[in-house]
C-alpha positions as CSV (number, residue, x, y, z in Angstrom):
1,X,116.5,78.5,120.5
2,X,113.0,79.8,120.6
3,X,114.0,82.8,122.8
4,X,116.4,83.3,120.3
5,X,113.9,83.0,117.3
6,X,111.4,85.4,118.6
7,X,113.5,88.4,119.4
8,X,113.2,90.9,116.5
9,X,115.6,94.0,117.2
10,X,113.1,96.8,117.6
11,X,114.0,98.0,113.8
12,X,113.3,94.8,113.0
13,X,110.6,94.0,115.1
14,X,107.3,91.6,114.5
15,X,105.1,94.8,113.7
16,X,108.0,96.5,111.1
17,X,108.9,93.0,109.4
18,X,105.8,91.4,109.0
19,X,104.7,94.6,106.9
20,X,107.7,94.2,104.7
21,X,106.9,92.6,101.3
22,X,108.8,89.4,101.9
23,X,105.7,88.2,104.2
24,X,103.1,90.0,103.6
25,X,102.9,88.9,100.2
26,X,103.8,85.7,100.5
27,X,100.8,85.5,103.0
28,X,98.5,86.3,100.7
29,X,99.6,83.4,98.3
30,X,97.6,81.0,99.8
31,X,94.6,83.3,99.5
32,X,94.9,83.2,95.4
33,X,95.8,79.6,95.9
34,X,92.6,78.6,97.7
35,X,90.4,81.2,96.0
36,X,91.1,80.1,92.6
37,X,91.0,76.6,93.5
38,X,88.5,76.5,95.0
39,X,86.5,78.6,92.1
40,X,87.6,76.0,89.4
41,X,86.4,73.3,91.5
42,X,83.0,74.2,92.0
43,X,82.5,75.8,88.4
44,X,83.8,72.0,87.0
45,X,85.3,71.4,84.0
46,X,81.7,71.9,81.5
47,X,80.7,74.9,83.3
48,X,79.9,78.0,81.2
49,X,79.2,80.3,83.8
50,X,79.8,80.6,87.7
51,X,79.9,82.5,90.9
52,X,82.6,85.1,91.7
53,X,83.5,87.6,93.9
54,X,82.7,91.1,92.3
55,X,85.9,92.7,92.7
56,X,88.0,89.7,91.2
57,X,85.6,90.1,87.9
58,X,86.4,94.0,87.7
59,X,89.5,93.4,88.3
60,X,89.5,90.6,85.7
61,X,87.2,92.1,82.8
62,X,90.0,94.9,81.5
63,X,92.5,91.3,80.2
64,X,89.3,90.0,79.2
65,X,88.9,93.2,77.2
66,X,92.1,92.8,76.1
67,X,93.2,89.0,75.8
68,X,89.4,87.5,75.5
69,X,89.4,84.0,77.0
70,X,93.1,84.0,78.4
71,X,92.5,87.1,80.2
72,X,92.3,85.8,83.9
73,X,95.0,83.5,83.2
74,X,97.1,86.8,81.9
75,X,95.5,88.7,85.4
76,X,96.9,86.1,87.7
77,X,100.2,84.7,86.2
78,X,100.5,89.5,86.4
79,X,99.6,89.3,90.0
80,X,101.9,86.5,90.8
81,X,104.6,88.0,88.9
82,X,104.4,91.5,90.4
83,X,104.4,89.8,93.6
84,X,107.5,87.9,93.1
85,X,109.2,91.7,92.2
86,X,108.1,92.7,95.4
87,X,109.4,90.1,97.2
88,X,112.7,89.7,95.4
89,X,113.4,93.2,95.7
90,X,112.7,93.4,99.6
91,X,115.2,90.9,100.0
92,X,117.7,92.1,98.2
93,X,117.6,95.7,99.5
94,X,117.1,93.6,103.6
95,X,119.9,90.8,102.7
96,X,117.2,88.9,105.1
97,X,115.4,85.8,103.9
98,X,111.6,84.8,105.9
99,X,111.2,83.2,109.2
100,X,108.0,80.5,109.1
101,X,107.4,81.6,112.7
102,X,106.6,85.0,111.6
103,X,104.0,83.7,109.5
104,X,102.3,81.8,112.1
105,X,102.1,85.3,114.3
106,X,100.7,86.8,111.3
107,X,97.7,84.3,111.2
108,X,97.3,84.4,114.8
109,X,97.0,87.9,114.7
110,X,94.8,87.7,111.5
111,X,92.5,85.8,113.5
112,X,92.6,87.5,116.4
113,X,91.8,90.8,114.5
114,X,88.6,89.2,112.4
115,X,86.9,87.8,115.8
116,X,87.6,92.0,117.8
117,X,86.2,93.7,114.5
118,X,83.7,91.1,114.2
119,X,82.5,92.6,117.9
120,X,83.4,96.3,117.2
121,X,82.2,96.8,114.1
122,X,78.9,95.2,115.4
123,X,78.8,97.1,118.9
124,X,79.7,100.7,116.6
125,X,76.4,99.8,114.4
126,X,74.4,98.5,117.5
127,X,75.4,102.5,119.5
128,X,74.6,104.3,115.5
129,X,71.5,102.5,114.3
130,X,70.1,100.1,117.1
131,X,69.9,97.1,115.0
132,X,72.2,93.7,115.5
133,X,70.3,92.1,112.4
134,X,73.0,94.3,110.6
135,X,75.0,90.9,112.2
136,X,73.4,88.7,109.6
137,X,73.9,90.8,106.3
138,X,77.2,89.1,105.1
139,X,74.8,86.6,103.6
140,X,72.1,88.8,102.3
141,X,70.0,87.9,105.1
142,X,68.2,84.6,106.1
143,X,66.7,84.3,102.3
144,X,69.5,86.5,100.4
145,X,70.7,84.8,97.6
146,X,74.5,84.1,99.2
147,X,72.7,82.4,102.1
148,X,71.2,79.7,100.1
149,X,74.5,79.0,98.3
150,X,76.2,75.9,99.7
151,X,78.7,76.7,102.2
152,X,81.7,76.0,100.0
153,X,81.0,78.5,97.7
154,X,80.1,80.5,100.5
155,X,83.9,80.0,101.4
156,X,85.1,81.3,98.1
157,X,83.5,84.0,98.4
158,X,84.9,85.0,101.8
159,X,88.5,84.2,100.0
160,X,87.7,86.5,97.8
161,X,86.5,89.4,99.4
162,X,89.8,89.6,101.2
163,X,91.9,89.1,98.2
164,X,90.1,90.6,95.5
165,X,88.3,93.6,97.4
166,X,91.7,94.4,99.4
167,X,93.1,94.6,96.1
168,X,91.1,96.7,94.6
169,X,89.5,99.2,97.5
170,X,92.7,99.6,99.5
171,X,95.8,99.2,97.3
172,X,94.1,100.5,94.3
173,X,91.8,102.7,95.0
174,X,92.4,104.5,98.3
175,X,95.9,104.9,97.1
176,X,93.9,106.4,93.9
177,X,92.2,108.5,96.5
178,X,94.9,109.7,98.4
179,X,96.9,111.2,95.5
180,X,93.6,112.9,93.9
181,X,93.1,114.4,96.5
182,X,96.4,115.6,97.5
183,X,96.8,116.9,93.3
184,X,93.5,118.2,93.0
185,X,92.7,119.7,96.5
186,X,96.2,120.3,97.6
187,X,95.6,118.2,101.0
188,X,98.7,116.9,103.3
189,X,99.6,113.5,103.6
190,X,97.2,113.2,106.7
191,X,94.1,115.2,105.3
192,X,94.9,112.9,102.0
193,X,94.5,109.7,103.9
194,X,91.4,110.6,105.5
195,X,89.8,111.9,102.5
196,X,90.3,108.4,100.8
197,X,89.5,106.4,103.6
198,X,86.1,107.8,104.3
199,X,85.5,108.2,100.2
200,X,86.6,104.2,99.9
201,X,84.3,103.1,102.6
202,X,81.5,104.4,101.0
203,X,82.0,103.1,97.4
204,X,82.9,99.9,99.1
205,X,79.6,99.5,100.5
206,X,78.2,100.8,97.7
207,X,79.9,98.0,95.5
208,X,77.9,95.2,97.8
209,X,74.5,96.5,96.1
210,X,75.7,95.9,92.5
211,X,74.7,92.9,90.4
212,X,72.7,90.0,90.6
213,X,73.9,88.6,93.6
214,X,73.9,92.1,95.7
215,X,72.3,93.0,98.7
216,X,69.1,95.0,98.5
217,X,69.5,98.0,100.2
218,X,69.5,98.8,103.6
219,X,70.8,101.9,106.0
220,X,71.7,99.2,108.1
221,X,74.0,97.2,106.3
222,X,75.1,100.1,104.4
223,X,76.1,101.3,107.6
224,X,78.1,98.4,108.6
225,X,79.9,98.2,105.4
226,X,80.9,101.4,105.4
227,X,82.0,100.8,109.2
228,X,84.1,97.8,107.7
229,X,85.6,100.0,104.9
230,X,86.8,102.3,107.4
231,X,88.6,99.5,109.5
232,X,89.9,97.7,106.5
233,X,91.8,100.7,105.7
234,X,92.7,101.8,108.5
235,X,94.4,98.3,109.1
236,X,95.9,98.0,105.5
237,X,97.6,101.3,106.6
238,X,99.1,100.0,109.7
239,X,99.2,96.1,108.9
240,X,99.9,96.2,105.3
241,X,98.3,93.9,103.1
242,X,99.1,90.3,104.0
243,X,97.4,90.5,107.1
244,X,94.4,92.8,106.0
245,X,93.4,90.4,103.6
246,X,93.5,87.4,105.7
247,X,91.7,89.6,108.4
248,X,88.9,90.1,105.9
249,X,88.7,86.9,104.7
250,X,88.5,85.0,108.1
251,X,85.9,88.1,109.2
252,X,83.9,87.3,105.9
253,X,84.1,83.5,106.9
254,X,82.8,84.2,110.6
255,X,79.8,86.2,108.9
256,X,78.9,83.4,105.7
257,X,79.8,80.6,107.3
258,X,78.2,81.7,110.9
């Protein structure tokens, strides 16, 4: 019954499952699904170089390093792999399987979240700086190089970003954060979390100036990035990652594609 399928005990509620391994990272699947697809597809099979999101090639260029050629191939069937960990270990230690309705919340919420920080994030850089052109900088600008890419490169890109940058500026590196600071400043938990949220946001604006398809710089955008940085981990905190990086990636969507 639908009454039936929809009422979580409160341990086991919408907001505590859909945090728990067994969905949020088999939500993020079809984000390394689509992304990587999508990527192949529009590099083609003669291609000898192409666009990518910058954090996927960081993340990438240490098996490159390692394993040459097959290094993305090693990065991913790892990703997967430690995914599949995750999972099976959550359910063995929950003895519960997944619910496909709980995945439909999860990108109705996903959505829902993208369109509000879409508007806040905005409205917070509006009250600091007084500019909405800040609005327009998820494609560099009217004449930025993203913005004359076509618009389905423009949607791997916004794949990406939520995968590959919620990868490595949340899990990674604010959890890097977080325990520096708590070993080398002696910080609490709390103080800890702070310290690596406000650190991350700033080198992940930073990170949208770098290479040869970044931004030029602006206070502005800078701004809003670091905004978004701030948001991002404070919802990868209380959301976990599933639903961050679809929240990202449907809020990078809104600002390519828009």
């Amino acid at each position: 019954m639908p009454s039936r399928l929809l009422s979580f005990t409160k341990r086991g509620s919408y907001f505590d499952i859909s945090r728990a391994p067994r969905y949020s990272v088999v939500f993020a699947l079809p984000l390394l699904l689509a992304y990587e697809g999508l990527a192949a597809a529009l590099a083609g099979p003669r291609s000898t170089s192409q666009v990518r999101n910058g954090a996927d090639v960081l993340l990438k260029e240490a098996f490159i390093a390692v394993a040459g050629r097959n290094g993305p191939l090693i990065f991913i069937a790892a990703v997967i792999g430690i995914g599949i960990w995750f999972v099976a270990r959550d359910i063995k230690r929950t003895g519960q399987g997944v619910r496909p309705i709980v995945f439909g919340a999860m990108l109705a919420e996903s959505i829902a979240l993208a369109a509000i920080f879409g508007i806040v994030i905005g409205t917070i850089t509006l009250k600091l700086l007084g500019s909405l052109h800040v609005l327009a900088i998820g494609a560099g600008g009217a004449g930025g190089p993203i913005a004359q890419m076509r618009w389905t490169t423009r949607l791997m890109l916004s794949l990406g970003a939520g995968l590959y940058e919620e990868l490595l500026f949340r899990v990674l590196l604010v959890s890097a954060l977080a325990a520096g600071a708590r070993t080398v400043f002696g910080f609490g938990v709390k103080g800890a979390g702070v310290f690596a949220t406000l650190v991350g946001a700033l080198i992940f604006s930073a990170f949208h100036y770098i290479g040869p398809f970044g931004d030029p710089f602006r206070l502005t955008s800078f701004t809003f990035r670091a905004i978004s940085g701030v948001a991002f981990s404070a919802l990868y905190l209380l959301r976990g990652f599933g639903i961050t990086a679809w929240t990202h990636s449907l809020y990078d969507a809104f600002l390519l594609l828009g």
